[in-house]
C-alpha positions as CSV (number, residue, x, y, z in Angstrom):
1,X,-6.2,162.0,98.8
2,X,-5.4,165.6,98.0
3,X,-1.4,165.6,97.1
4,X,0.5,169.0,97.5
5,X,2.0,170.5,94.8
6,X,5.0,171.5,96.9
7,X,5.4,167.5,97.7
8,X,5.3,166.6,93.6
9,X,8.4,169.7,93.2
10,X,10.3,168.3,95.9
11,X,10.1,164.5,94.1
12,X,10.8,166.2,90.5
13,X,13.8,168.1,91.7
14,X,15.0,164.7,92.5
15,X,15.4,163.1,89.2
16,X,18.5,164.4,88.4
17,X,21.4,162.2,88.9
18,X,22.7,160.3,86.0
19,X,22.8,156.5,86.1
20,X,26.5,154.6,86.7
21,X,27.5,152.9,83.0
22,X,26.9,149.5,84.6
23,X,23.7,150.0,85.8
24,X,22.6,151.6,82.3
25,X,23.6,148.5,81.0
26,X,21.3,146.3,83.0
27,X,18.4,149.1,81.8
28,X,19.8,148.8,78.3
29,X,19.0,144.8,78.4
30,X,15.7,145.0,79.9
31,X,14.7,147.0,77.1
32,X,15.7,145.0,74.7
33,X,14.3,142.2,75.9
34,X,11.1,144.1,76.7
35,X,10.6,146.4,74.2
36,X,7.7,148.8,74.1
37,X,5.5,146.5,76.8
38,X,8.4,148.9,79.3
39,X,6.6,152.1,80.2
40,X,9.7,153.0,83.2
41,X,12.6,151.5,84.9
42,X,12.6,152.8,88.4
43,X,16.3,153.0,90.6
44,X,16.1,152.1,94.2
45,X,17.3,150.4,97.1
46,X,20.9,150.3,98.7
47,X,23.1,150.8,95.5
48,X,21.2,154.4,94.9
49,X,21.8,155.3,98.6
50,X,25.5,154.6,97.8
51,X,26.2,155.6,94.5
52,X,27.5,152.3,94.0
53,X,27.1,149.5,91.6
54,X,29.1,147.2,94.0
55,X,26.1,145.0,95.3
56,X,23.0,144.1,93.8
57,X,21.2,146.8,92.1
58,X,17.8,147.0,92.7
59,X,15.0,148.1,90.0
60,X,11.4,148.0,89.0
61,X,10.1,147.5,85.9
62,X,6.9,149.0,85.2
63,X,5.1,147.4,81.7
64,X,1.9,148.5,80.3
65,X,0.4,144.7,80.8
66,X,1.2,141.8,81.7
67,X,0.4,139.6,79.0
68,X,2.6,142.4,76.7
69,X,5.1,140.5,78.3
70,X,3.8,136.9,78.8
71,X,0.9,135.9,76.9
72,X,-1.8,134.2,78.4
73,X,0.4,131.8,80.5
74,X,0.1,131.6,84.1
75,X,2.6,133.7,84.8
76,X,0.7,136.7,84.0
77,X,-1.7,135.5,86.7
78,X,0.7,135.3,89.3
79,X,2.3,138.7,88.4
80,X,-1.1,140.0,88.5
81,X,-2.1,137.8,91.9
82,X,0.6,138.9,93.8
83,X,2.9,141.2,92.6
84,X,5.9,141.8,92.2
85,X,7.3,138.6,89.9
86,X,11.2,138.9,90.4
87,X,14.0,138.0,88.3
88,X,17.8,138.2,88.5
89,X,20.2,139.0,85.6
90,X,24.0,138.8,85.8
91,X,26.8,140.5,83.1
92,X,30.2,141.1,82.6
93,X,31.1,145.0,82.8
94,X,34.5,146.4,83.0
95,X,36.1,143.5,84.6
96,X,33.5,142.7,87.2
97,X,30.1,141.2,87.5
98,X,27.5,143.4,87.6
99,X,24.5,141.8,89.6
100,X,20.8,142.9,89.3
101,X,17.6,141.8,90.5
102,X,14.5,143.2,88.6
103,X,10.7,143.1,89.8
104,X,8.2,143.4,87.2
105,X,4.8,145.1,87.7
106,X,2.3,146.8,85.7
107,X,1.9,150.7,85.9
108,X,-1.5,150.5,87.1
109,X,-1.0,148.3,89.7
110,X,1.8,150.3,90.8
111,X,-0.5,153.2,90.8
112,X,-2.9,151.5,93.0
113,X,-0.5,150.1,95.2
114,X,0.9,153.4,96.7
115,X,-2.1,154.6,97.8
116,X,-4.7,153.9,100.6
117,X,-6.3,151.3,98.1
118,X,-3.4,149.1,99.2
119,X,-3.6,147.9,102.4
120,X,-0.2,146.1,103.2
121,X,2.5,148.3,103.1
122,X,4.8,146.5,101.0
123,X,4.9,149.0,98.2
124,X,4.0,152.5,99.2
125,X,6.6,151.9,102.6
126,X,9.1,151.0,99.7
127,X,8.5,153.9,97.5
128,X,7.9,156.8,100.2
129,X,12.0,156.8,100.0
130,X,13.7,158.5,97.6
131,X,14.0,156.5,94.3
132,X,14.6,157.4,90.6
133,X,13.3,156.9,87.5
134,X,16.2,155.4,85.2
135,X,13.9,155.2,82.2
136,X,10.2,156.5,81.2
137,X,8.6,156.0,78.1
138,X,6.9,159.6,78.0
139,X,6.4,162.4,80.2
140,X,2.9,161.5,80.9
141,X,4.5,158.4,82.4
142,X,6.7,160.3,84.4
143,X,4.1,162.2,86.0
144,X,2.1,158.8,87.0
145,X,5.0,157.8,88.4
146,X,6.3,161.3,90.6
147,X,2.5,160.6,91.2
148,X,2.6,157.3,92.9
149,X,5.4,158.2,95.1
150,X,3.5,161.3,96.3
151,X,0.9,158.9,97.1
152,X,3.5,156.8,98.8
153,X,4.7,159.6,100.8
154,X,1.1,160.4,101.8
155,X,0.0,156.7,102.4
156,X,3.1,156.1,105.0
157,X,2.6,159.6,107.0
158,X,-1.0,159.1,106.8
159,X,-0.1,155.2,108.3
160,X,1.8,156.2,110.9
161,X,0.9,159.7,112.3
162,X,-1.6,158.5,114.7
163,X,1.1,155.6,115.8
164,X,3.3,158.5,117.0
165,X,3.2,160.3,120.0
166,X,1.3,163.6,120.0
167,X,4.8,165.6,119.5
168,X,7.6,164.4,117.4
169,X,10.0,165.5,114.9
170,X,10.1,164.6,111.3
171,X,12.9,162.2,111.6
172,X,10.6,160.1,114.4
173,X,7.8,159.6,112.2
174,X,10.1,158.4,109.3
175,X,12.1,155.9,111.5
176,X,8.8,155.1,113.1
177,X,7.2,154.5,109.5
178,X,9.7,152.6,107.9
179,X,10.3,150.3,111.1
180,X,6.5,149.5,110.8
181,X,7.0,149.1,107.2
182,X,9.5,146.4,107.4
183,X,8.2,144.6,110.5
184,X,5.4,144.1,108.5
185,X,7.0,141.7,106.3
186,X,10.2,139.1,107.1
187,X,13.1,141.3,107.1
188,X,16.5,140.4,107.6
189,X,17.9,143.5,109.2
190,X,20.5,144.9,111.3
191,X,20.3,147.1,114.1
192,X,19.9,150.8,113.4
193,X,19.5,150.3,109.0
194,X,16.0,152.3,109.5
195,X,18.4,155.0,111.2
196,X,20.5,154.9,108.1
197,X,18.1,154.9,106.0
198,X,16.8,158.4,107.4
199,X,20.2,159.6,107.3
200,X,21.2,158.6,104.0
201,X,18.8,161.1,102.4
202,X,17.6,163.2,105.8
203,X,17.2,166.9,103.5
204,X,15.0,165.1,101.4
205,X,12.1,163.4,104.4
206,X,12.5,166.4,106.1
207,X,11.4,168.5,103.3
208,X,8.9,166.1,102.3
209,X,7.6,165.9,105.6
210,X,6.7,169.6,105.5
211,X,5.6,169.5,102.3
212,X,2.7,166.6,103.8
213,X,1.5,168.5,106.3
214,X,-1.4,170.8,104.5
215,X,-3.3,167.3,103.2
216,X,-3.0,165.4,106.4
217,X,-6.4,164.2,107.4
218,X,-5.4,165.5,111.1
219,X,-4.6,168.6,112.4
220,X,-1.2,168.8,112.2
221,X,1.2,172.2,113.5
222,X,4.7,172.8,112.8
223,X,6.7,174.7,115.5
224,X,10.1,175.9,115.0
225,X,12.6,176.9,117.8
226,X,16.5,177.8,117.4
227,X,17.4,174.2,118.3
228,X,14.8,171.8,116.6
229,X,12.0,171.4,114.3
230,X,8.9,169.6,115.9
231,X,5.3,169.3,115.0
232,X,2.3,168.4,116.8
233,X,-0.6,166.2,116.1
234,X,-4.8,165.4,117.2
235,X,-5.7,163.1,116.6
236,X,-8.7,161.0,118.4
237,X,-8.3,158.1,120.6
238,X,-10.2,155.5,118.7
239,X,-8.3,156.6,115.6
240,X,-4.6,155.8,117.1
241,X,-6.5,152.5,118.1
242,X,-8.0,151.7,115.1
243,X,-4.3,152.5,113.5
244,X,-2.5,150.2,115.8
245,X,-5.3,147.4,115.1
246,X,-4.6,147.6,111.1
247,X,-0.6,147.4,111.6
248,X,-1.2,144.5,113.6
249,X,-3.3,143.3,110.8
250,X,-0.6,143.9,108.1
251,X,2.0,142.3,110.1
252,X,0.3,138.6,110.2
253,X,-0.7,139.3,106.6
254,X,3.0,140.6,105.7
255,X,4.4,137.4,107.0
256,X,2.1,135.4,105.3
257,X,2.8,137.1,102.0
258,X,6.2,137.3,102.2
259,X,6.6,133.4,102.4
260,X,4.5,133.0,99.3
261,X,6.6,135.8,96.9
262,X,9.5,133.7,98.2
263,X,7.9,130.3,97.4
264,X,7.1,132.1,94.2
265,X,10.3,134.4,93.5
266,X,12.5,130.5,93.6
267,X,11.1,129.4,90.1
268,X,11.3,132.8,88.4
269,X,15.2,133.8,90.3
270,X,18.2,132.3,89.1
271,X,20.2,130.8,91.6
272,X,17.3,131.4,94.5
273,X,18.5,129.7,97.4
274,X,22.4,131.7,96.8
275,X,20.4,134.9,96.6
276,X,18.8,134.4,100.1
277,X,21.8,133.6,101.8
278,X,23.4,136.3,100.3
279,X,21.0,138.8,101.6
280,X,20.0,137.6,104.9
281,X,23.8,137.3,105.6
282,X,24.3,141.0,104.0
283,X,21.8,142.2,106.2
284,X,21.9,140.2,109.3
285,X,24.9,138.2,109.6
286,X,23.3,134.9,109.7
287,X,24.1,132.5,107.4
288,X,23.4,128.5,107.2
289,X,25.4,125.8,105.2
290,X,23.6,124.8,101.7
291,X,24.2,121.2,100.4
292,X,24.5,120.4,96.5
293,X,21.4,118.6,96.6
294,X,19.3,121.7,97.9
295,X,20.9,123.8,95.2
296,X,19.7,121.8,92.6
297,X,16.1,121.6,93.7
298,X,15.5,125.6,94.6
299,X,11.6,125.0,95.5
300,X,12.8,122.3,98.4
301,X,15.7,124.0,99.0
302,X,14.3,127.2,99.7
303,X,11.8,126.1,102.1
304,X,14.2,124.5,104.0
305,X,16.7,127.2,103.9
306,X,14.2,129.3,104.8
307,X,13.8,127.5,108.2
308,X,16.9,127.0,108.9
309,X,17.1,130.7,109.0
310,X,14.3,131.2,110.6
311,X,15.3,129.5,113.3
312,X,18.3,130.8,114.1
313,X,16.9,134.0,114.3
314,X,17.6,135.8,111.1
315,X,14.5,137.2,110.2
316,X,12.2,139.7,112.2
């Protein structure tokens, strides 16, 4: 896949904004705890959109190996089998608690896993939005990084073009992308977040989007008018049906992987079952009551929290 140079700009001029103090400090411990095995920290998720370190900060750390940071054991293998492994870390900072939740992967895997080599869409629909990189061990790191998130960008709007409608603007295919993105796994969302999500950092798809169009494998035109931006796309019949059959595809498979980073995110996530109550009643105002008991045995007790909300709706 041919990336334009104009997209890799657009994702350099980005990395500009300085970290808060508390959510230096969560990078801070992660490298000491990590040490050189850390080739980046990446900064996503709601607390960038926001500006805020009032939630739970979100970030990705990228590590040369996996057994630089476990040995042998097996849970290099399950980092490696089905990434991300995902951790939680908690600290006092300036009177408050500053919450965090980590995911670790290796670099090349995260290479891999924004581009068309990837299949399910759980990583390059995650990194086609804006994120930063809050630590990098070189600059030739940096630039595999800016890298994989062109090829994240380019993945989604190759993805979902041919889902769209033969004319559209650059805000429908991004609400259209991510809403695919996220039905393809269980989400526990409100109405309108995708819309948010677009408006949060609108300047910034809409220059990207522009940006995609000379590599798309379709013909793609832009049109401009004093009111709007549009652009229009070919593409061939079997094509959109070929595209519809694959995000039908990655929707049983997201489901199916979803359960099993959960099953698998309870015995490496501190206080597992709180964390997905927290969230899913964060994002969907569902919540369920939690007994003692379950508490204190999170594999059990995450399964059957997990139905509960289930049931009552709370994930789509």
């Amino acid at each position: 896949m041919i990336i334009p140079h104009a997209l890799t700009t657009i994702i350099n001029e980005r990395q500009t904004h300085a970290t808060s103090p508390a959510t230096q400090r969560a990078i801070d411990q992660l490298l000491a705890q990590y040490g050189h095995a850390v080739q980046a920290i990446v900064f996503y998720g709601s607390c960038l959109r926001q500006s805020t370190d009032n939630g739970l900060i979100d970030l990705y750390v990228l590590v040369d190996r996996y057994t630089s940071v476990y040995g042998k054991g097996p849970r290099a293998v399950l980092n490696k089998l089905l990434p991300p492994n995902v951790y939680y870390m908690e600290f006092p900072f300036d009177g408050k608690t500053i919450r965090a939740k980590y995911a670790m992967m290796s670099l090349p895997d995260f290479q891999r896993s924004t581009t068309t080599q990837w299949f399910h869409s759980y990583f390059w629909g995650r990194f086609a939005q804006p994120a930063e990189l809050a630590f990098v061990r070189d600059h030739q790191v940096k630039e595999t990084v800016q890298m994989a998130w062109a090829h994240a960008i380019m993945t989604l709007m190759t993805q979902t073009m041919p889902s769209m409608p033969p004319e559209f603007e650059g805000r429908d295919i991004w609400e259209k992308g991510l809403s695919l993105s996220y039905q393809a796994e269980l989400r526990a969302e409100r109405s309108g977040s995708v819309s948010r999500l677009y408006e949060a950092a609108a300047d910034y798809y809409e220059r990207v989007t522009q940006a995609c169009l000379t590599a798309m494998p379709f013909h793609v035109t832009q049109h401009i008018t004093a009111s709007r931006t549009y652009y229009h796309a070919a593409i061939p019949q079997h094509l959109r049906t070929q595209n519809h059959l694959a995000w039908t595809i990655r929707k049983l498979q997201g489901k199916i992987l979803s359960i099993l980073r959960l099953l698998k995110g309870l015995s490496t996530f501190h206080g597992g079952v709180d964390y997905i109550l927290w969230k899913v009643e964060r994002h969907s105002g569902i919540t369920v009551e939690v007994t003692p008991r379950l508490r204190k045995h999170p594999l059990l007790g995450g399964c059957i929290v997990f139905w509960r909300l289930y049931r009552r709706g709370a994930f789509h």
